[in-house]
N, C-alpha and C positions, 0 to 999 in steps of 0.2 A: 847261395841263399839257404837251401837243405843244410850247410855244414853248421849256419849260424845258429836256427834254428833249432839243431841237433844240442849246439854248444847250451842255449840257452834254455831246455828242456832239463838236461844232466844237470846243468848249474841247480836249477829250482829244484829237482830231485836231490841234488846233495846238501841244501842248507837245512833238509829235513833229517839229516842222516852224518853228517860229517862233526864229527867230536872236535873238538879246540882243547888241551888234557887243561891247558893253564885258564882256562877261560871261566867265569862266575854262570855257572847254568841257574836258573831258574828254582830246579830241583835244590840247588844249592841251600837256599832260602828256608830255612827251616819256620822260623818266627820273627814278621814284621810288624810291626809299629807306627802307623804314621802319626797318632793322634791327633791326625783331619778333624776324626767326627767323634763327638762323646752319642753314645745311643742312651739315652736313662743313664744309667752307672757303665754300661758296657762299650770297649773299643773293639775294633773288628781286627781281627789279623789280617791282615794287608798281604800276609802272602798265599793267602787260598787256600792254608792248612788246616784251617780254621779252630785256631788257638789262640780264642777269644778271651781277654783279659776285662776286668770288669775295677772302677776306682770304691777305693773304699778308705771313707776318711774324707777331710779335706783336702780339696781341689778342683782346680777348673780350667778351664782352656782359656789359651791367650795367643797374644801371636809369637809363631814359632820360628826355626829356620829354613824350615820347608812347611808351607801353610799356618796349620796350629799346633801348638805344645802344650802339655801338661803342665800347670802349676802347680806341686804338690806341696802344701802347710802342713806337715805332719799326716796329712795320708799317703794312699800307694798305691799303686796298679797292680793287680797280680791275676794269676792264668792258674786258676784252680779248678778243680780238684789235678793233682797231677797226672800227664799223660805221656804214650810213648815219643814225642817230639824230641826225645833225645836221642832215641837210638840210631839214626845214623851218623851224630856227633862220635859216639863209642865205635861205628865200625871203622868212619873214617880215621879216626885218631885225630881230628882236627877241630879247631873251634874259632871261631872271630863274634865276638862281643862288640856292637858297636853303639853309640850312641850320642850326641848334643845333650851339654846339660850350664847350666845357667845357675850359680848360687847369690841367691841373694843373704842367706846367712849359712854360718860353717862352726859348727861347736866341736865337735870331736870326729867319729868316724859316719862319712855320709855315704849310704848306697846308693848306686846307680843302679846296677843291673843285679840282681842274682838266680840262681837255679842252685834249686836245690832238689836233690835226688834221693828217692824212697831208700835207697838201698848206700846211701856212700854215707851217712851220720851228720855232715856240718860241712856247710860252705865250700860245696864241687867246684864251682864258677861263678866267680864276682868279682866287678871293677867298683872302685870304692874310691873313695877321695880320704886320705887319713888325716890326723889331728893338725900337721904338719903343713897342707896343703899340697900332699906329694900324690902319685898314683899310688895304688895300693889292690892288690888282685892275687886271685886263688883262681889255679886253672889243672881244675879235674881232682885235684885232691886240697885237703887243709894244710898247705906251703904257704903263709903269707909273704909274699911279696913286695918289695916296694921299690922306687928310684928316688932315692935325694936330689939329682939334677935336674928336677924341674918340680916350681910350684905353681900352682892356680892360684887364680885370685877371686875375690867377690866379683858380681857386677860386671862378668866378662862370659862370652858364649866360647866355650869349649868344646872338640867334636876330639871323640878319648873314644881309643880302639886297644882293646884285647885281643891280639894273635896269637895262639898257643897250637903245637903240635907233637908235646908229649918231650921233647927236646928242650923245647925252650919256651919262655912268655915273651911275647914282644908288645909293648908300648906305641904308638902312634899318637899326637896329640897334633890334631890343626891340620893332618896332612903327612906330619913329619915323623919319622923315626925318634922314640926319644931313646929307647934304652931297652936292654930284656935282663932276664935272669935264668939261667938255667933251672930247668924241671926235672930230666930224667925220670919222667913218671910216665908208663902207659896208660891210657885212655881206658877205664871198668868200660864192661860194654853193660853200662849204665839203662834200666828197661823202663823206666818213669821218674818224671821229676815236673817241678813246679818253677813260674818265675815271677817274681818279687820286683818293681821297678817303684825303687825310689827306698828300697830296703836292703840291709847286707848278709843277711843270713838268715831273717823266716820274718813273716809279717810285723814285727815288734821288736826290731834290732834294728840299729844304723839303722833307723829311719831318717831323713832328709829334714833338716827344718823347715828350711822354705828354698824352695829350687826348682829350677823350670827346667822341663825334659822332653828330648824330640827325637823323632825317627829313631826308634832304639831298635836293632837289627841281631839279628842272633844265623848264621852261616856255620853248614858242616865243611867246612874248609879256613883253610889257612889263608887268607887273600894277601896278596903282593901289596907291597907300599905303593904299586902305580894305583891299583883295583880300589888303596884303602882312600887314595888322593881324589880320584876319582868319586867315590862315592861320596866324600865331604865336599866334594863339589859341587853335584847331580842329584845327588838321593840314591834311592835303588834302581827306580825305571830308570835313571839317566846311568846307571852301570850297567845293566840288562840289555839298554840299546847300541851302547858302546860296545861292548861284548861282540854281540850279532851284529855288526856292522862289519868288525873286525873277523872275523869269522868270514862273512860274504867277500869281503877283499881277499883274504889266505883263498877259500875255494875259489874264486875267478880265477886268482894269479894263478895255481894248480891247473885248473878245467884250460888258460891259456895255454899255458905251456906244454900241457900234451897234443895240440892241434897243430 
């Protein structure tokens, strides 16, 4: 009984303490999005960092793929004045851009996500929808990007993930791997920057005509196609708990197997 006990004290002491390297921490979460709740003009960052984005223009909530989303008619969400929420993007060297977004019109090049940084001149990081209906993304420097093997359509909910690690950009749409391009660019250890959601490069470019946009996710790491499948499935809490579940199974199996 003493042994079990023993077993079971170490256990609860290590899920405070034990590192998973592949696993999405918390810490990870730089800048979240659920747009649940519009407050007046202001959304809350959802991840505790509190890098509060506020609409401006029109728009309005409607229902989304996790609770509510952003309709944005030619306005945009953005997280002003900018601040250091990028800097552990630049130490890790890593980035994942993620987001749900829903076109009900498409004229030319539409933003989804961007950050834009004091100190790098134009378009650091942004997933974009081009003329074409193709993806279309800049990760860490002005490389425009695109994949021809896959187009969006109007009238259809897409969940479009940017993974980049200085190596390469990687594509995700729905879950699925679509395609990357090589980068060979190191990560600036980038010290302020701003983000734009529903614009491609600063408040008044590639603005969105009309398009509904949900759970937009910004992570100082590179996450797995298990992690990105995952989180278009669940949301964030529902990756956050998966994580630490899996976590608490590895240390058991561990804490068993020394007894």
């Amino acid at each position: 009984m003493l042994r079990i006990l023993l077993l079971i004290n170490i256990t609860m002491m290590l899920l405070f303490t034990f590192t998973h390297t592949d696993a999405v921490e918390k810490e990870d979460i730089v800048v979240y999005y659920s747009f649940d709740k519009l407050d007046g003009k202001k959304f809350k960052d959802n991840s505790g960092n509190g890098n509060d984005a506020e609409l401006s223009g029109n728009g309005k909530l409607v229902d989304g793929q996790f609770g509510k989303a952003i309709n944005l008619s030619g306005g945009i969400v953005q997280m002003v004045p900018a601040n250091d929420f990028i800097v552990p993007i630049g130490e890790n060297g890593e980035i994942t851009m993620e987001a749900w977004f829903y076109l009900n019109e498409h004229a030319a090049y539409d933003g989804i996500i961007s950050i834009e940084t004091e100190s790098g001149g134009c378009c650091e990081f942004r997933t974009m929808v081009n003329p074409n209906f193709n993806p279309f993304w800049d990760a860490a420097h002005h490389a425009d990007k695109s994949l021809g093997n896959f187009k969006f359509e109007l009238k259809e909910w897409y969940h479009y993930v940017l993974v980049a690690d200085g190596i390469d950009g990687k594509i995700y749409v729905n879950g699925k791997f679509i395609g990357s391009q090589v980068e060979n660019f190191e990560f600036p250890k980038f010290k302020k920057a701003a983000i734009y959601i529903g614009a491609g490069e600063n408040p008044n470019v590639h603005r969105v005509e009309d398009a509904i946009i949900d759970e937009v996710v910004i992570y100082s790491k590179a996450l797995t196609e298990e992690e990105v499948k995952t989180s278009m499935e669940l949301s964030v809490p529902g990756v956050l708990a998966v994580e630490a579940s899996n976590k608490l199974a590895v240390t058991w199996a561990k804490m068993k197997s020394s007894f």
